[in-house]
N, C-alpha and C positions, 0 to 999 in steps of 0.2 A: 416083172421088174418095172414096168413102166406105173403098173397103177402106184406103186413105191413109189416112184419118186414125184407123180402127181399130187399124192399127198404131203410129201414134203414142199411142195409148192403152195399146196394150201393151204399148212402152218404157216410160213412163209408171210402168205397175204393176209391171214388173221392178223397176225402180228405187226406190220405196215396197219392195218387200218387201226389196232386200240392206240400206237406211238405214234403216226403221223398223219400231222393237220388232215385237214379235204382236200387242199388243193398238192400235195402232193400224193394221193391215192392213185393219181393216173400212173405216175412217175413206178409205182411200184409193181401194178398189174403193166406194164410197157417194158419191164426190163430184159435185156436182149442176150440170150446166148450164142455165139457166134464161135465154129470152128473153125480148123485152121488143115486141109486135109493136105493141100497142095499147096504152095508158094502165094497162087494166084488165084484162090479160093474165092469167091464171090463173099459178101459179107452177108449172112442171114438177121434179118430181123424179124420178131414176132412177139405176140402177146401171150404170156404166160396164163391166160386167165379167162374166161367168158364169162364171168359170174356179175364187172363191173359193167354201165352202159355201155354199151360200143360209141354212144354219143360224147363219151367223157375223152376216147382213147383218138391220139391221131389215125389218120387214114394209113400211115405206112405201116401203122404197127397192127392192122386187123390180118391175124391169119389164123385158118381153122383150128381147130382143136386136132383134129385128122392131121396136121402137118405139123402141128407142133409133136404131137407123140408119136410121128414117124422121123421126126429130125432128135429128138430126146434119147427115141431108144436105140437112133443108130451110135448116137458118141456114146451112151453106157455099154455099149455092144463092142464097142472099140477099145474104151477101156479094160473093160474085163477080158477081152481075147489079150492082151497086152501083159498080161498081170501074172507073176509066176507064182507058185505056192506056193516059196520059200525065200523070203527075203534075206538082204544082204548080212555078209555075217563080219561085216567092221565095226566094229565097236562105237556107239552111236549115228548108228546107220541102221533102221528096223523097216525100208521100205527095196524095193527093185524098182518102181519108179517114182519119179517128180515131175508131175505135171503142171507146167506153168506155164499163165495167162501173160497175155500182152495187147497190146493196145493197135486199132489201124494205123496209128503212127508208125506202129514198126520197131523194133527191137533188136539192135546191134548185136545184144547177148545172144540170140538166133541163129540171125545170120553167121554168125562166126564161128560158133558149135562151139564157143570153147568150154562148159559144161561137160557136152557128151564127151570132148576129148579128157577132160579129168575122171565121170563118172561114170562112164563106161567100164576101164579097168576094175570099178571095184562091184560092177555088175547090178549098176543103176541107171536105167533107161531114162531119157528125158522127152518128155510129149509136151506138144505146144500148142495151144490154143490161143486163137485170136478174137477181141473182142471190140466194138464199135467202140466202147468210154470207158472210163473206171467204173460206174455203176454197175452197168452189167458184166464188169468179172467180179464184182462182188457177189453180184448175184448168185455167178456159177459156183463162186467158192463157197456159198453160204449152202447149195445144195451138196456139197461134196465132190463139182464137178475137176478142181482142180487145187494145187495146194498149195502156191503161192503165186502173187503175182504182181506187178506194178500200178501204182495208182496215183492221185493225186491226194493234198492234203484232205479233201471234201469226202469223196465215195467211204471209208473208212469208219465213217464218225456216225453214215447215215446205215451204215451195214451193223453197225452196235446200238442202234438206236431202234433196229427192228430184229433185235435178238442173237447176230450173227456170233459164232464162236469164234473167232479170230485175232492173232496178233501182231502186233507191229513188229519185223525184225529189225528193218534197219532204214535207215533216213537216207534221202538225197540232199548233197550241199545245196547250198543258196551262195549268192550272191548277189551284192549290188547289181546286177544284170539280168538278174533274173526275173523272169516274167516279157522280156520281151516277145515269146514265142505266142503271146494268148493277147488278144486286143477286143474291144467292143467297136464295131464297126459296121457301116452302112455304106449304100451303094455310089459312083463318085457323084452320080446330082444329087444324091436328097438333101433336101431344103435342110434337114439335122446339122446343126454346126461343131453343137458341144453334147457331150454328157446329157446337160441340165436339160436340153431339149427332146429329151427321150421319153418325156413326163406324157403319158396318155396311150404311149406307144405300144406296138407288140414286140418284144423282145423275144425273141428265139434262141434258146440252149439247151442243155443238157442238163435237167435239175441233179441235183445231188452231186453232182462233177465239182470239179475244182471252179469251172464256169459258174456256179452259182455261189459260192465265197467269193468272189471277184467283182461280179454284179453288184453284189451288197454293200460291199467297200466301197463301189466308184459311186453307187447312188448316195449313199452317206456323205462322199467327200464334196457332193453338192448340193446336197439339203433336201436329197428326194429320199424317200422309205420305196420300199417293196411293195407294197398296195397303190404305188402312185404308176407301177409299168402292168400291161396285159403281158403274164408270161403262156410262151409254149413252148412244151418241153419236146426236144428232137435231138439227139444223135447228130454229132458233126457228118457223119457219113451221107446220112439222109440231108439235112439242111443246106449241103453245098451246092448242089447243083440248084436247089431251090432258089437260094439267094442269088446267085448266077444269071439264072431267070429271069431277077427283080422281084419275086414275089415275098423275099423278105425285109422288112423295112431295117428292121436292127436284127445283128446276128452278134451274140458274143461265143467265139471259136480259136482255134487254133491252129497252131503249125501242126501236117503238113498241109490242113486247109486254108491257112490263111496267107502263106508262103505264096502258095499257086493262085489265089487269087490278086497278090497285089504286084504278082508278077506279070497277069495278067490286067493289070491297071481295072480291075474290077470292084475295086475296094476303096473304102476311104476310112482310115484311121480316127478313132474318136477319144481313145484313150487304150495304151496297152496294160499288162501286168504289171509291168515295174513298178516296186516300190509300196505292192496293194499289203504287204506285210504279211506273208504267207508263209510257214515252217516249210514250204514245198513238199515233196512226194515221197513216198513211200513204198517197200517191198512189204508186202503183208502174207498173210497164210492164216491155213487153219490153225486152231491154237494146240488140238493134238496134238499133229502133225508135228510142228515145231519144238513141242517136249520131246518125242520119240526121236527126234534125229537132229540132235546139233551138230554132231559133226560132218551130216551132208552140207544143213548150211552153212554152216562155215565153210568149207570149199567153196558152195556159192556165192557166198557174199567176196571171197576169194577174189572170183574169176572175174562179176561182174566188175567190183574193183578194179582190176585188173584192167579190163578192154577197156573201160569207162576212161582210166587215166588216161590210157593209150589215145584216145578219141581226141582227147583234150586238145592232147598235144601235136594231133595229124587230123587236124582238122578237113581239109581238103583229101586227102585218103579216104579218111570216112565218109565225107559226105559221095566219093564216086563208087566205097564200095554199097552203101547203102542204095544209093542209088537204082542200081540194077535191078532191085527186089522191089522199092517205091514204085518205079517205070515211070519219075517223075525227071524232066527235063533238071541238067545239071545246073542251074542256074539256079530252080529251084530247090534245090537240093544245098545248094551251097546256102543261101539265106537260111534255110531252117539251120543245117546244122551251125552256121555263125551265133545263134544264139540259142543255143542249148545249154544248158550247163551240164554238166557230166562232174562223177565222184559220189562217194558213198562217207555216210557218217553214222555214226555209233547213236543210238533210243541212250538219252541222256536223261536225266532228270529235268536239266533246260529244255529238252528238244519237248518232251513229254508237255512240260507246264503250259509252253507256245502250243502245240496242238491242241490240247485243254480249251485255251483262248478262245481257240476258232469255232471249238464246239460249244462253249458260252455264247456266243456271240450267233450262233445259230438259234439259238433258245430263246437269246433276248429281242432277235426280229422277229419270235413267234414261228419261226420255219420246221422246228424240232417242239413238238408239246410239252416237254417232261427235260430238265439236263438230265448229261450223259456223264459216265466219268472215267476219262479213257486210262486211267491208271488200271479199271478193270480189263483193258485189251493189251495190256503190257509181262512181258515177262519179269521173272527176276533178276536181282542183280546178278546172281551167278550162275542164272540161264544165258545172262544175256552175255557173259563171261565169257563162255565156252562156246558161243556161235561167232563173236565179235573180234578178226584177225587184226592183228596190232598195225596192222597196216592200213587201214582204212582210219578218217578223223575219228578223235575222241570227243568234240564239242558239237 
């Protein structure tokens, strides 16, 4: 089983090296699988690969071959004891489970169960995995490890750009407010005043994440390119306590890492998201997957709907019951969720063209070798009919 999915990992890096540039080569052999066994699971990271230099890859991401194929084959080991013979027999429903990724941030839809409490009755188990960034649940979903999950506008574009099979179900709103949760930021002396003075600098984030559409936009909005910053690509998980430290000069991150740091006056603001013009994020999945069963997601898109609104509007509820499961001070916790935006919105023709943009606009900074054309990670209109409950926006 294991040497199986080895070599899907090898396809995998074939594929990252003929579609993307060199300088994102590390970003592909670095990407992280992280499960989720217990509440309080430690977050694993590790290198998919020993084939690139160890000299290219950061230090947090060096771990054996030996540990990686013994953390690999305990989650297919877990999956497969999980998995009955004979899937559900509701009429567009062809699975017994849905396994779906979520981010260190944390995920309301979880905590709440309200899934297992609708799909359980119909004899659909729901398993959760957790993941450092968007990139690496792309990852996991690109090897089969899970079938849908949430992400930001970025990881999507760069999962189709190295062959992933995958679709967009369904959009998150925006708002005028949106993007306060994610900022470019340095420690409260460094000499850095603005943006423009970042020019020479090491920039620390998460390539392929939403963090690297953001960077681009704000170097843009001051006259700097991409070749004018030193990037190193790290996991908000890893990078905080680094930054913390001081040992990072610019970090661009987010909520609930950026929350906790300028709660703890460790932080100094240099420019947030707002306003960076971003279609926002997305629930994705495999693209099978998603033919064979619209009407589980539909329930799903349901539910999230559902608790999402509910968030909106009890904002302080949410932020204490999340809380518990973060084990972040409530103070903290109130600041993130203040500016989250919560709600679900229908894969539109306009929602589609605007994500297009984003992926243009990777190509034409050189970050992507080849355009993409995300109409090919889109459903139909009358797939997307029948997963799409009238209750959630049409625009």
């Amino acid at each position: 089983m294991i040497a199986i999915v080895k070599a899907q990992h090898q396809n995998m890096l074939g594929r990252f090296k003929l579609l993307l540039v060199p300088g994102l080569l590390t970003l592909a052999t670095s990407l992280t699988l992280v499960s989720c066994k217990a509440e309080n699971q430690k977050v694993v990271t590790q290198s998919l690969t020993s084939k690139i230099s160890a000299t290219n890859i950061p230090r947090v991401f060096k771990v054996s071959d030996t540990k990686i194929a013994k953390v690999l084959d305990a989650e297919i080991s877990k999956v497969s004891d999980t998995k009955i013979a004979q899937a559900s027999k509701t009429p567009g429903i062809k699975t017994n489970v849905i396994r779906v990724g979520y981010q260190q941030a944390g995920d309301l839809v979880r905590i709440t169960k309200v899934l297992e409490k609708r799909l359980n009755p119909l004899g659909v188990k729901v398993e959760w995995a957790q993941f450092a960034q968007g990139p690496q649940l792309m990852e996991a979903m690109n090897v089969g490890r899970i079938d849908i999950g949430s992400v930001g506008e970025t990881p999507p574009i760069f999962a189709q750009a190295a062959g992933a099979q995958i679709v967009y179900i369904v959009g998150s709103r925006q708002t005028k407010e949106s993007g306060k949760g994610s900022a470019i930021v340095v420690p409260p002396n460094s000499p850095i005043k603005s943006v423009k003075d970042i020019k020479g600098k090491t920039v620390v984030f998460q390539k392929a994440s939403a963090s690297h559409y953001f960077i681009l936009r704000a170097l843009e909005e001051v006259g700097l390119k991409y070749s004018d910053i030193k990037v190193q690509s790290l996991p908000n998980v890893e990078a905080a306590s680094a930054f913390l430290q001081g040992k990072i000069p610019v970090w661009v991150t987010g909520d609930p890492h950026l929350a906790r740091a300028e709660k703890e006056g460790k932080v100094r603001i240099l420019r947030n998201a707002k306003g960076i013009n971003s279609p926002g994020g997305y629930y994705v999945g495999i693209k099978q997957f998603a033919i064979d069963n619209p009407k589980l997601l539909r329930i799903v898109i349901e539910e999230i709907d559902k608790i999402q609104k509910w968030a909106q509007a009890h904002p302080k509820e949410t932020a204490a019951l999340v809380a518990q499961y973060q084990k972040l001070p409530p103070d903290v916790m109130d600041l993130v969720i203040s500016r989250r935006t919560y709600g679900l919105r229908a894969i539109s023709p306009a929602l589609i063209k605007d994500q297009q943009r984003v992926a243009d606009y990777f190509y034409q900074n050189g970050v992507l070798p080849k355009p993409i054309k995300v109409q090919e990670a889109m459903l139909t209109p009358k797939q997307y009919a029948e997963i799409n409950p009238p209750t959630i926006s049409q625009k």
